[in-house]
C-alpha positions in Angstrom: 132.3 73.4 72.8 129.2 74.8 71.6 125.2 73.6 72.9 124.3 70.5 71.9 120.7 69.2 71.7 120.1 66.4 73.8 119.7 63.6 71.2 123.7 63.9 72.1 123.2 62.9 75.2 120.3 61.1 75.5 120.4 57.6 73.2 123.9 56.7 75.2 122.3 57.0 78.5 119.3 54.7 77.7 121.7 52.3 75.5 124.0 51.9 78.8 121.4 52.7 81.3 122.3 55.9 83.1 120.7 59.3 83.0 121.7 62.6 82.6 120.4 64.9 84.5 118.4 68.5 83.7 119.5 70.8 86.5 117.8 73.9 86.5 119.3 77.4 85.9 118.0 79.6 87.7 120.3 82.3 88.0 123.8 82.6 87.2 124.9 80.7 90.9 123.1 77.6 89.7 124.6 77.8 86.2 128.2 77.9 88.0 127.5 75.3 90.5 126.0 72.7 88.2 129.1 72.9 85.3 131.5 73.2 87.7 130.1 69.9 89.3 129.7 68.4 86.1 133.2 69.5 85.1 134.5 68.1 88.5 132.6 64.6 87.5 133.0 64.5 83.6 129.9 64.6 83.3 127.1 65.8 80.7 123.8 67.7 81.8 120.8 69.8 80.3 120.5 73.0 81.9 116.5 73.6 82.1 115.2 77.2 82.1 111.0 77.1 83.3 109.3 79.9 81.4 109.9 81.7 85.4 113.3 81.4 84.6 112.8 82.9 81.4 111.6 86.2 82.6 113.6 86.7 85.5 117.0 86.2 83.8 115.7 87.4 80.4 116.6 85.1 77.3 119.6 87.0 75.9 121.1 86.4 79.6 120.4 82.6 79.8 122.1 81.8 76.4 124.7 83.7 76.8 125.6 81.8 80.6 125.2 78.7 78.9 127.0 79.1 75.5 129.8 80.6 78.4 129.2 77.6 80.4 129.7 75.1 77.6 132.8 76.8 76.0 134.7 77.1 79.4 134.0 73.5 80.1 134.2 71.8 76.8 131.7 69.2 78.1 128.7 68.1 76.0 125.7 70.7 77.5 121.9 71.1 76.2 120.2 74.3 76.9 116.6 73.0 77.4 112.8 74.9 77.2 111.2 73.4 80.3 107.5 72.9 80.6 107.1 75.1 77.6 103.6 76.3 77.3 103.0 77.1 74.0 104.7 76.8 69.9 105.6 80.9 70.4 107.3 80.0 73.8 109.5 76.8 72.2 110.4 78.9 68.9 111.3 82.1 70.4 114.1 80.1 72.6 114.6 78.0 69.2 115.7 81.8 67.9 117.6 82.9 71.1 120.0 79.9 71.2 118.5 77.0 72.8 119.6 73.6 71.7 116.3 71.8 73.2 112.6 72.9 74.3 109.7 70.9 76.1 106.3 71.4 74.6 104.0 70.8 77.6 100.7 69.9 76.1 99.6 67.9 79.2 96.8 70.1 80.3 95.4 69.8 76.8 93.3 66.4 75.6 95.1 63.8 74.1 94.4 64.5 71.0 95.3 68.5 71.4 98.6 67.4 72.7 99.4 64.9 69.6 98.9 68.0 67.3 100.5 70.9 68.8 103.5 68.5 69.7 103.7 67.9 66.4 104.1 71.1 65.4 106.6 71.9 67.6 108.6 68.6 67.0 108.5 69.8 63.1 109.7 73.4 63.5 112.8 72.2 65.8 113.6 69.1 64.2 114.4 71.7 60.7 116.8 73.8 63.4 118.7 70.4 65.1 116.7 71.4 68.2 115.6 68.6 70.1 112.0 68.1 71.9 110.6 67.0 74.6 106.9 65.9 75.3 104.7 65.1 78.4 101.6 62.9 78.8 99.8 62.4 82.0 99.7 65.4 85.0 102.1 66.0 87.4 101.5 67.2 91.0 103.1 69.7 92.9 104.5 73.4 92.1 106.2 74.3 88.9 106.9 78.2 89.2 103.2 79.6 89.3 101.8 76.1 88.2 100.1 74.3 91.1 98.5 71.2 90.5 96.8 69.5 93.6 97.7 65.8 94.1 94.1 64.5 93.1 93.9 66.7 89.7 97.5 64.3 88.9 97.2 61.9 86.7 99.2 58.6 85.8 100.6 57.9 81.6 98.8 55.1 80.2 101.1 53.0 78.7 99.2 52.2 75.5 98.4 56.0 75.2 102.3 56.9 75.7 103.5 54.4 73.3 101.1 56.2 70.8 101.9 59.5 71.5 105.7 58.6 70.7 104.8 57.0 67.5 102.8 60.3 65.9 104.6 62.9 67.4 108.4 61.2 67.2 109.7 63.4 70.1 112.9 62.9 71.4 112.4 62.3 74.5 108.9 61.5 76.7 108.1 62.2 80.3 105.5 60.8 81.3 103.6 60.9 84.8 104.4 57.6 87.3 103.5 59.2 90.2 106.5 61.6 90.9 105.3 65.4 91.6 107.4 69.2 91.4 108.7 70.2 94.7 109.5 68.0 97.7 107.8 65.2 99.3 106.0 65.3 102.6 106.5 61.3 102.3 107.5 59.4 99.9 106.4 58.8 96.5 105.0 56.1 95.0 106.1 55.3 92.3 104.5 53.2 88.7 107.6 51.5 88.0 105.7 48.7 85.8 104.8 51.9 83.3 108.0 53.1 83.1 109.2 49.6 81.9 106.8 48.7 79.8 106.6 52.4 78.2 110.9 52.4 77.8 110.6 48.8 76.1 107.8 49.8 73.2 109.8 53.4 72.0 113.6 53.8 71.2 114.0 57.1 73.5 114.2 57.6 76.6 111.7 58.0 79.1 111.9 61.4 81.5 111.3 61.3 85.3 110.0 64.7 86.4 110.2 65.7 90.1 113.4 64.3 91.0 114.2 66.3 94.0 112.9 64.3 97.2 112.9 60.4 95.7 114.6 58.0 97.8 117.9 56.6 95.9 116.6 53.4 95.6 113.5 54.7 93.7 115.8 56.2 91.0 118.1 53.5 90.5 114.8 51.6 90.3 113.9 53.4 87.7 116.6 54.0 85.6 116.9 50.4 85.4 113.2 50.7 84.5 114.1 52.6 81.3 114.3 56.0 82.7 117.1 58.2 80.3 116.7 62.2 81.7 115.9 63.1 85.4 114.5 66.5 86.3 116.6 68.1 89.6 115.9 72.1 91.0 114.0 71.9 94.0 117.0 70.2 95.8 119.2 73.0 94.7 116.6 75.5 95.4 116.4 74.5 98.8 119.9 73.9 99.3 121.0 77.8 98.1 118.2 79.5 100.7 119.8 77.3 103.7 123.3 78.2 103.2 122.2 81.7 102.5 120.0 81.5 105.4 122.6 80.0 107.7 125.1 83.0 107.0 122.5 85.8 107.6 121.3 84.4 111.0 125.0 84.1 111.8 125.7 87.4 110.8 123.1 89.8 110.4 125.4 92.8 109.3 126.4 91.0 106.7 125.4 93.0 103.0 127.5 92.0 100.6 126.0 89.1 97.9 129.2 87.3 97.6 130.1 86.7 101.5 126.1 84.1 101.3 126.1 83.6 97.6 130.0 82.0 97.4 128.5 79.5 99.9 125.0 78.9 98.7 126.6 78.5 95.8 129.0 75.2 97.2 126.5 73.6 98.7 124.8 73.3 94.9 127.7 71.9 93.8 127.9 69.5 96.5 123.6 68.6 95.5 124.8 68.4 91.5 127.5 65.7 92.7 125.8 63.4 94.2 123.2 63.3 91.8 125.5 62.4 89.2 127.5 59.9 90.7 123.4 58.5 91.2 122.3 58.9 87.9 125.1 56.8 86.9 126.7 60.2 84.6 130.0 60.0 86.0 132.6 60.5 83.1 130.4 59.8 80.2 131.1 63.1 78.6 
């Protein structure tokens, strides 16, 4: 089965309130461990590639895993742009292969990030590529990106309803009070803008920073009107600790496959349990 972009995906989940999840690729162990998750589960997913990403697999590499992914498993699969910084960024994966990009204009004024998310929404909607926007600042790490907890800010509802309606994106994440990376406690959550955001526009609204939120919080808001949730620091964290655990038990060990076939296991075990909380579980 070839790519698909996510308005495959995405209109079912928020019609019968689930969400697929975007798993991060980050090398070709993730790509394996999330598919063969999903495959186990029946399950569709975005695969989501930062810019990082990017240039440490190179873009010929990344399609190519995917487009292998997608064929071996026959399940529905979007290769997604994450966080993409600029109109060059989304349409030189548009070029390569990708079936989705995110044009990040959050940093920019509100304005700014109307117009060049228009332009981007344009280009990709003449390829069948789907887009994703952001509104509002999200906290934590994002590859190089570090944004300190009082420079986040929240969506405003009226402003995110607005956004949708001149830029028509597919998709819209929009900052509740989530943040990149894991929580030293526990997050707190705008549930009341999710809701009323999900009930004014016809797509669904994207929860970034879903590694570390309690499972109450994200059945919360999937209920809220939530449609794609954003997972790789949970996998991230899960790979180095089996890999660690292997080394410390053996530190003659040398060869990639005797840490990586493990690291790579407890990813799939991170992927599953997502799904079956996202609600994803044989909707492919």
């Amino acid at each position: 089965m070839p790519l698909v972009s996510m308005n495959e995906l995405l209109p079912k989940a928020k019609a019968n309130k689930y969400a697929v999840g975007q798993f991060n690729m980050n090398n070709l162990e993730f790509a394996q461990a999330i598919v063969d998750a999903a495959q186990e589960l029946n399950s569709p997913f975005i695969y989501g590639v930062s810019e990082g990403a990017l240039k440490y697999m190179g873009i010929e590499f990344t399609v190519a895993i995917a487009e292998a992914a997608a064929k071996k498993s026959g399940l529905p699969i979007a290769l997604h742009l994450d966080h993409g910084s600029s109109f060059e960024v989304a349409m030189k994966c548009i070029r390569a292969g990708f079936s989705s990009v995110m044009f990040d204009g959050s940093h920019y004024s509100f304005e700014e990030n109307i117009r060049l998310t228009k332009e981007v929404v344009k280009a990709a909607r003449a390829m069948g590529v789907s887009v994703e926007g952001e509104l509002g600042t999200i906290g934590g790490v994002e590859d190089d990106i570090s944004v300190d907890e009082k420079n986040a800010s929240l969506a405003k509802p009226e402003e995110a309803i607005r956004f949708y309606e001149e830029t028509g994106v597919d998709c819209l994440a929009i900052a509740v009070g989530t943040a990149h990376g894991m929580y030293a406690g526990e997050p707190n959550i705008r549930f009341d803008i999710i809701e009323q955001v999900s009930k004014a526009i016809p797509v669904p609204v994207v929860l970034h920073g879903g590694s570390g939120v309690p499972d109450e919080m994200i059945i919360k808001a999937i209920a809220a009107g939530v449609g794609k949730i954003n997972v790789n620091t949970e996998n991230q964290v899960a790979c180095t600790e089996a890999i660690r655990e292997v080394l410390n038990k053996d530190a003659k060990v040398y060869d990639p496959r005797k840490y990586l076939t493990p690291a790579r296991k407890a990813m799939v075990e991170v992927v599953k349990s997502k799904i079956q909380l996202f609600g994803s579980s044989n909707q492919a």
